[in-house]
Structure formats: C-alpha cells, structure tokens
C-alpha positions, -999 to 999 in steps of 0.1 A, spaced: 584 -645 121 620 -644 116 619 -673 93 589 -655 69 614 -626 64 646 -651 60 624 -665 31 613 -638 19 647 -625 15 655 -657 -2 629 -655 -24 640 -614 -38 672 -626 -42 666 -658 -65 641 -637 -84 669 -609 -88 695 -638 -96 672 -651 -124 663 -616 -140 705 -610 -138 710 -645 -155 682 -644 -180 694 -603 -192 733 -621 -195 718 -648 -219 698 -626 -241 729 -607 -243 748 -637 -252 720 -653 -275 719 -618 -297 758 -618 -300 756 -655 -315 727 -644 -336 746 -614 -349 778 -636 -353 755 -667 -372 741 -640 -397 766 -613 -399 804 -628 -397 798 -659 -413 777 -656 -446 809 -634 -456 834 -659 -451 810 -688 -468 821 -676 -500 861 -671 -496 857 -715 -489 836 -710 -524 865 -696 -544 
C-alpha cells in the first residue's frame, strides 16, 4: 500500500516536472521566434549596404 502511494507521488511529480519543463521551452521557443523575426531582418540590410 505504501508502495501505490510512493508511486503515485512519483508519478504527480514527473507530470508537474514535465508541465514546468514544457511552460520553460515555450517561453524559450517564443523568445527565438521573436529574435528570428524581429532583431534580425533589421540587421539583414546594414550587411546590404
């Protein structure tokens, strides 16, 4: 019985690990995606000139 909580225990955890994790790389992914379209087409043409 003691085991079925230990597991279960395990289980919330992981599942709060992988919501943490997967919020961190949509954070991550938008601030490249912003970066990609925002920052660099303005620099593309100071290489132009």
């Amino acid at each position: 019985e003691s085991s079925r909580l230990f597991w279960k225990h395990i289980m919330a955890m992981g599942s709060d690990l992988i919501n943490y994790l997967t919020k961190r790389l949509y954070i991550w992914e938008s601030i490249y995606v912003f970066t990609m379209n925002v920052c660099l087409p303005r620099r593309i043409p100071l290489f132009v000139s």
